[in-house]
N, C-alpha and C positions, 0 to 999 in steps of 0.2 A: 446511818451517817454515810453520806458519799465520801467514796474513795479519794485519797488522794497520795501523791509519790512521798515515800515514807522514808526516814534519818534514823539514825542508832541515836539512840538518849543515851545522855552523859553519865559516866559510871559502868557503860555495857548493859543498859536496862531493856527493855523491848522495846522495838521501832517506835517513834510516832510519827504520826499522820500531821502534814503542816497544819490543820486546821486544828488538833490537838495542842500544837505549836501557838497558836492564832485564838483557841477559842476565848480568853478573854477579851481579845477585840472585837468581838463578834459585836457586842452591844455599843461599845464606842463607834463603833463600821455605821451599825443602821444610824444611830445618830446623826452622825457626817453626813451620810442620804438624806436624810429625813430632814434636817435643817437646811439642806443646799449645800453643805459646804465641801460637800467631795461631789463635785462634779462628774469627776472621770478617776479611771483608777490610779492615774499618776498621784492626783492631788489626795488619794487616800492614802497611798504607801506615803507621803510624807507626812501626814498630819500624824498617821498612827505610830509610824516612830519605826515600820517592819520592812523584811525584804517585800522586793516586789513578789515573788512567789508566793509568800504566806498572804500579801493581800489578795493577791490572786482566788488563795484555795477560800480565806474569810468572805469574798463577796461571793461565788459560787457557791458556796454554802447557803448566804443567806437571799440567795437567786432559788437555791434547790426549795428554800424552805416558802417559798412564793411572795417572799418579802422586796425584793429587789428585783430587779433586770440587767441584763449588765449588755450592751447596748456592742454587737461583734466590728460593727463597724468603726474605724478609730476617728478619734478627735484628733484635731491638730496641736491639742495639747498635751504636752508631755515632758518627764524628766527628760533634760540632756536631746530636747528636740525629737525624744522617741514617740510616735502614734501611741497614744493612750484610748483604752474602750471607755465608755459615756456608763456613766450611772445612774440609776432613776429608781425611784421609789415605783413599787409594781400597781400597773394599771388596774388588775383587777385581782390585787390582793384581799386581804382582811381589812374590816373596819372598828372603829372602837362607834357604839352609842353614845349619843351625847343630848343631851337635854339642858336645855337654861329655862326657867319658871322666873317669871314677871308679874309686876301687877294684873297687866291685862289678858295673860294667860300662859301659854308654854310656846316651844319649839322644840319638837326631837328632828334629829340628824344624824345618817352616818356618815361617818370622818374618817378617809383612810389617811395612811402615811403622809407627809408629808404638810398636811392639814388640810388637805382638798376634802371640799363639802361632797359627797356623792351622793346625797336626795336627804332631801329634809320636809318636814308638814308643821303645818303648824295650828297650835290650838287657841282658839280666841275663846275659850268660855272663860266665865266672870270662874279667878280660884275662889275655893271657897276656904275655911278656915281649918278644913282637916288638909293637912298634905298630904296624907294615905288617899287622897282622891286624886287629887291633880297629877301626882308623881304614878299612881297606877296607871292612868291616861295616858301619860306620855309614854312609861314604857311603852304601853299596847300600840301606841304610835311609831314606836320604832321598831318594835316585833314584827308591825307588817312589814315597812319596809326592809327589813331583813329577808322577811318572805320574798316579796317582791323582786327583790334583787341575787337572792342567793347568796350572799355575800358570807362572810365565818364574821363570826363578833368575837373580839377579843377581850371585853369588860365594856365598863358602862360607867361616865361621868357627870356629874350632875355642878350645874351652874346656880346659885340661889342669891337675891340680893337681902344677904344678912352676915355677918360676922359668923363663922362657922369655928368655932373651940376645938381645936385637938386636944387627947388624939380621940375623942368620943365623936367626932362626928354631928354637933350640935349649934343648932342654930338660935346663936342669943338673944338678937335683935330682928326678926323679919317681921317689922315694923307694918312696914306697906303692901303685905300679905294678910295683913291679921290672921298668921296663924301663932299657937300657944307659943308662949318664952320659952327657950331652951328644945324647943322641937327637935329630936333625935333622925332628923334627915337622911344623917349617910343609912343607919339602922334603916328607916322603912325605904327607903331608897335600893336596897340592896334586897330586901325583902320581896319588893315588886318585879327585880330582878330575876332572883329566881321565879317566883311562880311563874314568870313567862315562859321562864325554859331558856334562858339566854345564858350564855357561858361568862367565865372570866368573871375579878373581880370587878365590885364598885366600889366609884367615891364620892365623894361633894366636898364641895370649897366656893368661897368668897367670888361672886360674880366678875368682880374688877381683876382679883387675883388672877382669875382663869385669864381674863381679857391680856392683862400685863405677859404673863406665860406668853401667851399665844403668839403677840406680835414681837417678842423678844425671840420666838423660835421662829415666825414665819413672815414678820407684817414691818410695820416702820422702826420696829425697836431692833430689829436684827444688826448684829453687830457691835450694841451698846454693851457698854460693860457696867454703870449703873442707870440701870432706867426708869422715871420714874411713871408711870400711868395715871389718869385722873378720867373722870367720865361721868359723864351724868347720863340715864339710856330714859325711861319713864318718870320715877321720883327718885327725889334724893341725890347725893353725890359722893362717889368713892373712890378709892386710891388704891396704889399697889407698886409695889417696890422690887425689882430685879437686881440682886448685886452678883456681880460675878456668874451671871447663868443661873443663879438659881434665887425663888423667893424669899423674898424677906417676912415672915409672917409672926415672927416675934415669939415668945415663948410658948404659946398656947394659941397661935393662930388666927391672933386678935386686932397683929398690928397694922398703922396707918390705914383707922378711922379719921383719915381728910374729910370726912364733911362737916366735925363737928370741930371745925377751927375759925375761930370767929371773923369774919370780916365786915362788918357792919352791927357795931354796938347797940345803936339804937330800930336795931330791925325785926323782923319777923321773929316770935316764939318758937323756939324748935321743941323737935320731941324729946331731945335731951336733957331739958331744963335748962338751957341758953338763950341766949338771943343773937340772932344777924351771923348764925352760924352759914356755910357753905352751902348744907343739904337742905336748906330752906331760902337760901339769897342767889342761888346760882343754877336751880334745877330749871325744866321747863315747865314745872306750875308756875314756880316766880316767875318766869319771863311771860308771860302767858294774862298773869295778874298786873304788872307793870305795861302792859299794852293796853290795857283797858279792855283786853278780849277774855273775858270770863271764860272759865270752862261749864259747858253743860251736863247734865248728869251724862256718864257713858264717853263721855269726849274724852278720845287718848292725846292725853298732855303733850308726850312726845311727839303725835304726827302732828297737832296745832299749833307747838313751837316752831316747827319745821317749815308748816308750808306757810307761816307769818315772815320768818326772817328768807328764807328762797324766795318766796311767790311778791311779797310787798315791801322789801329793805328800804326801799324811798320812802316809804310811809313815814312822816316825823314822829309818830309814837313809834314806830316798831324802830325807826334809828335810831331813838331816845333809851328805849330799854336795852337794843343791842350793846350802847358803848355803855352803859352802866352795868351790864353784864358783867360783859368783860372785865371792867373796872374792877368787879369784885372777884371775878376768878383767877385776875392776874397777881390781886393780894395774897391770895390764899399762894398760890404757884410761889411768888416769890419768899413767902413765909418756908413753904419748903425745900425749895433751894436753899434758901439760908441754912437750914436744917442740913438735907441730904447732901447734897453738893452732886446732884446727877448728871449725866453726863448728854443727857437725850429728855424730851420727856413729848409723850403721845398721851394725846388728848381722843377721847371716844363720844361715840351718842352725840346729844346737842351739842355737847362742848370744842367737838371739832366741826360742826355748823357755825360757831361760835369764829375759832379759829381761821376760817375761811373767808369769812366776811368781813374782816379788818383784822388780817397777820400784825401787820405794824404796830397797831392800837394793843393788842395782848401785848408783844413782844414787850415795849415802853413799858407796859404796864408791870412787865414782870420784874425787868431790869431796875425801875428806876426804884424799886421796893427788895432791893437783894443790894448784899454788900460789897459787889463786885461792880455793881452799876452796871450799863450798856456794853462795858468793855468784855464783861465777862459775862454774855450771853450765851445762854443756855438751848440748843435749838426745838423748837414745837412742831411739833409734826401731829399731821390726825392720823387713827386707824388707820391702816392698809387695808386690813381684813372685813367682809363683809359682816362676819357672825363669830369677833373674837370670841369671848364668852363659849359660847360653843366651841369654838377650836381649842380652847384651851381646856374645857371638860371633857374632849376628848381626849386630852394632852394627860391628862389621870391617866386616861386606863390606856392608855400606850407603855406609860414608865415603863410597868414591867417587862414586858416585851423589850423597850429602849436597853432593861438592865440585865437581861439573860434572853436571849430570843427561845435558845434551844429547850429551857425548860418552861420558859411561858407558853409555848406553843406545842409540848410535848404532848 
């Protein structure tokens, strides 16, 4: 542990060292950095509550431990108009592994601090029904780039689009994978971990989940205090809930299943045993079916939705199914407003394609179906983040590190 100017403990006990003083803000410190929100070390000695010297010895710690940089040159901000030094999460620190699995295949990435993406690859083979294949693959996709880059891995998180049950780690519904019910994910997930030789734990969690995490610590949710998330990426559609900083995932990790909230009675069969539910009236199959443009075998839903409503919006079937879209996304939306009463709410995938091509038409849509009316609009914002989902699977295997640096990294 680097040194630092040392005080008599209370009682006559033996010195401590200010960072002995400090080290439980050590974790709170990297936080501050890591979401922005301590800029420079003025704005950190206020948030943490310390003198300035103990923040002092706390960032220089977690600078020594190559987590930070603490930037000698001053900002012009500062307490009481004093030059304050600049903070930044470290250039070429550690990164955490991160993987999200899709219908039409994977993506590994490594994610340092802060959530910057530092090199990701991506795998387009058809998954097949075992996850011990796909999830092997991708580690080995991120293992090289580990290689590649040299980089320290600090654990490994996995994005899945299925309800994932704490605390076993299990995936109940990965519907649009067809792999087995109840697929023990985080288990082989962790498994493929080790044998690669890559350190730190793993996890897996709820794709939207990760997404909501992510832009709550880094993207358009920052700053909310309840946020609510919704997105559609290839099939189906799902939700996620941030209260107070942290998720909302219900007893057992189950909660806000948004896609299976009905908005159109007389419509499409879902997998649920409903009808005209969300994950079947509002994905990019449905939009895709509703334009008359069939998908062919092999055709990715997602990029057909895309390049119909960017490349041809004039088109009257594709403006036909656009505001019927919406129509049915802005029910659902105002169903849970009703509900939640969020304070922000970010829209990902198609659905912030959605959102871009007629703001005004969601918004009405939302308002005029919530108890508050127009008055009490809710603001919609799309993703900031290129590859939430990812950031927020990296956003697992940082925690630890977030909640002890010194012995995650020991």
């Amino acid at each position: 542990m680097s040194g630092h100017p040392t005080s008599q403990a209370a009682g006559g006990g033996p010195p401590r060292t200010r960072l002995e003083r400090g080290r439980n803000a050590l974790g709170p410190a990297l936080e501050l950095v890591h979401t922005g929100r301590a800029p420079t070390r003025a704005v950190l000695t206020a948030e943490l509550g310390v003198t300035r010297a103990t923040a002092g010895a706390v960032a220089a710690e977690l600078a020594a431990l190559g987590l930070i940089s603490v930037d000698a040159r001053p900002s012009a901000e500062g307490s009481q108009g004093r030059p304050s030094h600049r903070l930044h999460v470290a250039g070429e620190g550690p990164v955490a592994l991160a993987v999200q699995v899709h219908t039409e295949g994977y993506r590994s990435a490594l994610v340092a601090l802060g959530g910057r993406v530092v090199a990701t690859t991506v795998g387009c083979d058809p998954v097949t029904a075992d996850p011990s294949e796909v999830l092997g693959a991708a580690v080995a996709a991120g293992a090289r780039l580990l290689r590649e880059t040299g980089r320290r891995c600090v654990g490994a998180g996995l994005a899945v689009p299925s309800a994932v049950a704490e605390p076993d780690g299990v995936a109940l519904s990965p519907l649009h994978l067809a792999w087995p019910m109840g697929s023990p994910v985080r288990d082989i997930f962790a498994r493929r971990v080790r044998e690669a030789g890559l350190t730190g734990e793993a996890f897996a969690a709820n794709d939207i989940n990760l997404a909501a995490l992510a832009e709550h610590r880094h993207g358009a949710g920052r700053g909310a205090r309840d946020l609510l998330c919704v997105a559609t990426g290839h099939r189906g559609v799902g939700g996620a809930l941030v209260l107070d900083g942290r998720l909302h995932t219900g007893s057992s990790g189950l909660a806000l299943e948004v896609g299976h909230l009905t908005v159109n009675p007389e419509g499409r069969p879902c997998h649920c045993g409903g009808r005209g539910c969300l994950d079947v009236e509002a994905d990019p199959v449905a939009f895709c079916a509703d334009t008359g443009h069939p998908l062919a075998p092999g055709d990715s839903p997602l990029r057909h939705a895309e390049a119909l409503i960017r490349r041809t919006p004039a088109a009257p079937v594709v403006r036909e199914a656009t505001a019927a879209m919406i129509d049915r996304l802005g029910l659902g939306l105002a169903g849970l407003v009703n509900i939640l009463n969020p304070d922000r709410i970010v829209l990902g995938g198609f659905h912030a394609d959605l959102l871009r091509a007629d703001p005004d038409r969601l918004g009405a849509a939302v308002a005029d179906h919530t108890l508050w009316g127009r008055g009490g609009r809710v603001p919609l914002l799309p993703c900031a983040l290129d590859h939430p989902s990812l950031v927020g699977a990296a956003e697992l295997a940082w925690q630890p590190v977030l909640d002890d640096p010194l012995k995650a990294l020991a």
